[in-house]
C-alpha positions as CSV (number, residue, x, y, z in Angstrom):
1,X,0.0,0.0,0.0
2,X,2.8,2.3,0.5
3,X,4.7,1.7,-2.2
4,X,1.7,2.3,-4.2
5,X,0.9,5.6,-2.6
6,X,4.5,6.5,-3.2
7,X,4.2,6.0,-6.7
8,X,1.6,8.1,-7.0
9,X,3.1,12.1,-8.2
10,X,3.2,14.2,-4.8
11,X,0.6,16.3,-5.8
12,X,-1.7,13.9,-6.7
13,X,-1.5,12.2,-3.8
14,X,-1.9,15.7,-1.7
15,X,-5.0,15.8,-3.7
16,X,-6.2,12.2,-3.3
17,X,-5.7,12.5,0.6
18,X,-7.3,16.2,0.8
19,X,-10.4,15.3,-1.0
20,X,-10.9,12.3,1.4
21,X,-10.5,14.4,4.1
22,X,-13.0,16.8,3.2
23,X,-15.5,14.1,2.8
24,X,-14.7,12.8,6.1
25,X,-15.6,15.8,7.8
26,X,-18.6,16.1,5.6
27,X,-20.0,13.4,6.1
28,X,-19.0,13.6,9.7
29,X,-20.8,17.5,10.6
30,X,-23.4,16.0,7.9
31,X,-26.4,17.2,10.5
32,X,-24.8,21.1,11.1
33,X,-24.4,21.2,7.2
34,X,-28.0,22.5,5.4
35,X,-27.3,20.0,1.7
36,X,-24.1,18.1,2.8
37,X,-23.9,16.3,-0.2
38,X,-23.7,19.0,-2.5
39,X,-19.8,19.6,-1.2
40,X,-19.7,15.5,-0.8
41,X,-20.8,15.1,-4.9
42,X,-18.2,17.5,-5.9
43,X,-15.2,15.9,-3.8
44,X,-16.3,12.8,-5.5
45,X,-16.2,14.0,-9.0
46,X,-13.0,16.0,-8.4
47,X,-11.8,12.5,-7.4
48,X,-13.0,10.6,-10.7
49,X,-11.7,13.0,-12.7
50,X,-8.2,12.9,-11.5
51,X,-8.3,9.2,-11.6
52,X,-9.2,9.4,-15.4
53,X,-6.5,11.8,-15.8
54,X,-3.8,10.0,-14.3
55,X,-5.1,7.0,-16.2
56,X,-5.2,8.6,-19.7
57,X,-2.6,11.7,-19.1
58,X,0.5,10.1,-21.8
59,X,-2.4,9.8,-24.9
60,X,-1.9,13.0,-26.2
61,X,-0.5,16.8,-25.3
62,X,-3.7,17.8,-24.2
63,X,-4.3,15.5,-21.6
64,X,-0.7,16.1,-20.0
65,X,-2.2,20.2,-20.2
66,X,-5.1,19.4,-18.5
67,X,-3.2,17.0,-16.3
68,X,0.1,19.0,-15.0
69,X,-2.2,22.9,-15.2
70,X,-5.8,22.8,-16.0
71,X,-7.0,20.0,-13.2
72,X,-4.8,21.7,-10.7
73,X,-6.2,24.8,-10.5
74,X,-9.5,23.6,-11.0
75,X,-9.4,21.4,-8.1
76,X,-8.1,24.5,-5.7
77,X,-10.4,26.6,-7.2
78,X,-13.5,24.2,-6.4
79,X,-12.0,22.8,-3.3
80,X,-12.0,26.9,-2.2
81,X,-15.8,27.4,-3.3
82,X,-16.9,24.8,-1.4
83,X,-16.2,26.0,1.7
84,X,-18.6,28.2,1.4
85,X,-21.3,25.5,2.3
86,X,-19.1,23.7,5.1
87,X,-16.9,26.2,7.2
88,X,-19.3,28.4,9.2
89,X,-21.6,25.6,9.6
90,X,-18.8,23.0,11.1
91,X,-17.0,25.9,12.9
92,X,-20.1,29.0,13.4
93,X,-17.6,31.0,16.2
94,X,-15.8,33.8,13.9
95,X,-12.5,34.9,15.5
96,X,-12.6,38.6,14.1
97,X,-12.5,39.7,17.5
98,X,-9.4,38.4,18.4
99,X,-7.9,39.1,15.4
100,X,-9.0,42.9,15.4
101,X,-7.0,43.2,19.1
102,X,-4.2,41.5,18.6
103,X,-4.0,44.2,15.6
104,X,-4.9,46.9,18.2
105,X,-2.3,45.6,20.7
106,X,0.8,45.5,17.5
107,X,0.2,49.1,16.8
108,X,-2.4,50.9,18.9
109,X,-4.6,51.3,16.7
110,X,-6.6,49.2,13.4
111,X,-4.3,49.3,10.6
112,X,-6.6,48.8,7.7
113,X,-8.1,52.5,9.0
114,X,-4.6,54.0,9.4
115,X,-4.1,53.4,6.3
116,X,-6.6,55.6,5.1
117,X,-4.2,58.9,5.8
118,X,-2.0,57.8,2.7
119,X,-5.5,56.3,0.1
120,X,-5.3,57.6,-3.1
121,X,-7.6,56.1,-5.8
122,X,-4.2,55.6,-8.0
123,X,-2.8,53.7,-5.4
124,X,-5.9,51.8,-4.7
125,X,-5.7,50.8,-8.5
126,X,-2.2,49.8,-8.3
127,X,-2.7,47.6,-4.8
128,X,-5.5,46.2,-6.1
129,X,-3.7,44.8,-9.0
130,X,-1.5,43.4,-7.6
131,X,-3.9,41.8,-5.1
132,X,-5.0,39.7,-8.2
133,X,-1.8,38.5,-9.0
134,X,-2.3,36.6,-6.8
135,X,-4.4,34.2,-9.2
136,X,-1.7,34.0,-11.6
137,X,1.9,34.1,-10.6
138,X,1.2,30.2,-9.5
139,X,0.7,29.7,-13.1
140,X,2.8,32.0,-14.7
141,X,5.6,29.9,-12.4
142,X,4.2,26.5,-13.9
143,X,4.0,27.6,-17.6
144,X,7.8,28.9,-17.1
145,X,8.6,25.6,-15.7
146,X,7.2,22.9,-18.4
147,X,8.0,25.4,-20.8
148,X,11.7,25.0,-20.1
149,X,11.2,21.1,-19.7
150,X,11.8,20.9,-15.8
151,X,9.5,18.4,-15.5
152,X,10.9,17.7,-11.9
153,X,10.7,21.3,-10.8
154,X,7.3,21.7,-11.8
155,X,6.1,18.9,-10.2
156,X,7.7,20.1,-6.4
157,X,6.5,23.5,-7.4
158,X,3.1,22.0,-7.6
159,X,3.2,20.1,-4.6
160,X,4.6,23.0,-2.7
161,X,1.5,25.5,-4.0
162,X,-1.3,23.2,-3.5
163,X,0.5,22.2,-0.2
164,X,0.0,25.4,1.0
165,X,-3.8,26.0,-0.9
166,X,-4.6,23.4,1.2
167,X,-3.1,24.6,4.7
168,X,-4.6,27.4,4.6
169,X,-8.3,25.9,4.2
170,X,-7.5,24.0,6.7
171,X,-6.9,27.3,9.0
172,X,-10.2,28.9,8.0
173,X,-11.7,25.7,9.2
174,X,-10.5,26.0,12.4
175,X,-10.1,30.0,12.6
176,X,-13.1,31.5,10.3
177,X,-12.6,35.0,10.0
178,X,-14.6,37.6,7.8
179,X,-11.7,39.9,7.5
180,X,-11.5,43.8,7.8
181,X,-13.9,44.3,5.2
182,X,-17.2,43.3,6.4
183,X,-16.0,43.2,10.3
184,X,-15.1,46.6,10.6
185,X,-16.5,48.1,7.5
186,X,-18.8,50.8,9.8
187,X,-15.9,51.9,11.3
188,X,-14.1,53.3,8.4
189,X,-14.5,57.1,7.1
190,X,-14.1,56.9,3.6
191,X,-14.9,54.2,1.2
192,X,-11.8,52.4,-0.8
193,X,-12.0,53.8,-4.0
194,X,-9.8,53.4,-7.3
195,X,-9.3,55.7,-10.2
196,X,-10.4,53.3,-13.1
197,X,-9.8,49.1,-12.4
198,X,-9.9,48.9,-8.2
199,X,-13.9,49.0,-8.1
200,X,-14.7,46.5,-11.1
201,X,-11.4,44.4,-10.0
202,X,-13.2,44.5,-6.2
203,X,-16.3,43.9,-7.5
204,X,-15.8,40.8,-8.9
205,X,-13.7,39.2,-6.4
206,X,-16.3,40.1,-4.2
207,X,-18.6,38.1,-6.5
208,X,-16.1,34.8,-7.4
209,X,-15.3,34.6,-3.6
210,X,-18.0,35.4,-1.7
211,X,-17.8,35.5,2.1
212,X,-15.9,32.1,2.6
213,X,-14.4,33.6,6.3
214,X,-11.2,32.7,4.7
215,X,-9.5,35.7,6.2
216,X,-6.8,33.9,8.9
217,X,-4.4,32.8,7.7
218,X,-3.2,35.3,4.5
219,X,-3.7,32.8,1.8
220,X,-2.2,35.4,-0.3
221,X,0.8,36.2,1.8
222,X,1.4,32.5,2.1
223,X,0.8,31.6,-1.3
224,X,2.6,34.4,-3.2
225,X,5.7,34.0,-0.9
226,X,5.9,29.9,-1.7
227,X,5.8,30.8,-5.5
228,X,8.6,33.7,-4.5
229,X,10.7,31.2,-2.9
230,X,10.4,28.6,-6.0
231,X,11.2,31.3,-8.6
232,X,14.4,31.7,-6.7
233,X,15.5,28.4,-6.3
234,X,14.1,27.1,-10.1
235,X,13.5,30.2,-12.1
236,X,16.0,33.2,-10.9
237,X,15.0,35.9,-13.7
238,X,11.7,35.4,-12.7
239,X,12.3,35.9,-9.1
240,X,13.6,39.2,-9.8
241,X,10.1,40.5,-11.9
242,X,7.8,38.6,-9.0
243,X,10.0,40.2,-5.8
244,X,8.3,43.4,-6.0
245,X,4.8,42.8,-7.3
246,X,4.5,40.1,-3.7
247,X,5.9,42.6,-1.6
248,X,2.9,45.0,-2.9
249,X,0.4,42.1,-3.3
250,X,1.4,41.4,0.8
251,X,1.1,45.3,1.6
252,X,-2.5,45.3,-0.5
253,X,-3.9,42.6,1.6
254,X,-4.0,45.2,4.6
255,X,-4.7,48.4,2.9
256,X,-7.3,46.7,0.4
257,X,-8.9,45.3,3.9
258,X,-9.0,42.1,2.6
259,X,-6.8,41.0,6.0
260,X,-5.4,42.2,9.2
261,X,-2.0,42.4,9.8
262,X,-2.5,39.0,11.9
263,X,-3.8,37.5,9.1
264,X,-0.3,38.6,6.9
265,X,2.2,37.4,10.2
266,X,-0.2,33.8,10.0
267,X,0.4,33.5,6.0
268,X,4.1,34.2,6.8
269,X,4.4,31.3,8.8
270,X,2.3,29.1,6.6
271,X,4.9,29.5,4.1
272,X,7.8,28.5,6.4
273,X,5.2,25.4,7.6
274,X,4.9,24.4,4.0
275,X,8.2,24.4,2.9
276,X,9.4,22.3,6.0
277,X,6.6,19.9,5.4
278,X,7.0,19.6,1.5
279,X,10.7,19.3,1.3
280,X,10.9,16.9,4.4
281,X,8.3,14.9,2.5
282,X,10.6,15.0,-0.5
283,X,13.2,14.5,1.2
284,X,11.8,11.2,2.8
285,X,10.4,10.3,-0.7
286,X,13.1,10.6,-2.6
287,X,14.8,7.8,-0.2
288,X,12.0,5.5,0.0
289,X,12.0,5.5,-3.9
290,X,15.6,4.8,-4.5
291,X,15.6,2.0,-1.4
292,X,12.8,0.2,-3.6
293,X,14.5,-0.1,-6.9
């Protein structure tokens, strides 16, 4: 059995184990949950259809696209919706209070309305962009990688990046938080605006995500800085053009209100969580798979 689960590409397996695990606690908070197998149906499907890809990923290119990219971020895109229907009904106890003091206590004040002495509709457009980035420098990190033919790297890279995806829905199912923009959104003077793409750019977010209380930890912060540490140690010219656009994607998810500053300090130990448990695991893998040839 564990030979065969060792056979399986790391972040298939992630995937195979995370989706079992989600149906486990489905099925298991089945009575708090108002249509529990809505989320149950799609962790099944999500599971047939990377068991058809794995089976029939070498027929042609396009099945090794859909495979190695399109599945991928399909999977972590669904996986995220869903927890829309499960979080606050497992877990109904938001910890924005907390969250908002332990703010207060690191700088004597709420950051996300301090910030409102430098807003500036050009820099609201700017922050906001690269807030979004967010969506794509996983991929533009994955294109770069296959594109080069470092098959290996891109598979760790994809490991690593749904490793941490799926650590941090783990932490808003233990920690559901709202974030600064519905918890303190009374308390703020002026509204966020942008000059011309912050309020469409907002507006759909808002829309695609919803209210998932996906607030602690900083998905973003974790996410982006993961990507940021694989561009430097596979794809160096890259790491160069992403360095900046993270540091202001990590600085938007405060004065955007998406998160507190908690939130960002959480997402920065995420990454260093992620990275211990991926490359131990590879590490550990790596042996195990030379030992049984």
């Amino acid at each position: 059995m564990l030979r065969s689960l060792l056979r399986m590409r790391p972040a298939d397996l992630l995937n195979f184990l995370f989706l079992i695990f989600l149906i486990a606690v489905t099925v298991v908070f089945h009575q708090r949950i108002k249509s529990p197998w809505e989320p149950v149906s799609l962790y099944v499907s999500l599971l047939i259809c990377q068991a058809v890809l794995i089976r029939f990923r070498g027929r042609n290119s396009l099945m090794g696209l859909v495979y190695d990219i399109v599945f991928p971020l399909i999977s972590i895109l669904c996986i995220f919706d869903s927890l829309g229907w499960i979080v606050h009904s497992i877990n109904p106890r938001d910890i924005d209070p907390l969250l908002i003091r332990l703010d207060f206590m690191l700088f004597n004040g709420t950051p996300a309305i301090m910030l409102e002495k430098i807003q500036s509709p050009f820099l609201t457009d700017i922050l906001q962009l690269s807030y979004s980035s967010y969506y794509f420098l996983p991929v533009i990190l994955g294109i770069a990688l296959k594109t080069n033919n470092e098959d290996s790297h891109f598979e760790r890279s994809l490991f690593l990046v749904m490793l941490c995806f799926y650590l941090s829905y783990v932490g808003y199912l233990l920690w559901p938080a709202l974030g600064p923009r519905f918890s303190i959104h009374a308390l703020h003077e002026d509204k966020l605006r942008g000059f011309i793409v912050a309020d469409p750019i907002r507006d759909f977010l808002n829309r695609l995500e919803g209210v998932k209380r996906d607030a602690f930890p900083s998905g973003h912060t974790g996410v982006s800085l993961v990507v940021l540490y694989l561009t430097f140690r596979f794809e160096r010219r890259l790491f160069w053009i992403f360095l900046p656009i993270v540091l202001a994607l990590i600085f938007s998810t405060v004065y955007c209100r998406y998160h507190y500053v908690v939130d960002v300090i959480a997402g920065v130990i995420l990454t260093f969580v992620t990275i211990i448990i991926g490359e131990t695991y590879y590490g550990y893998r790596s042996k195990r798979v030379d030992t049984d040839r």
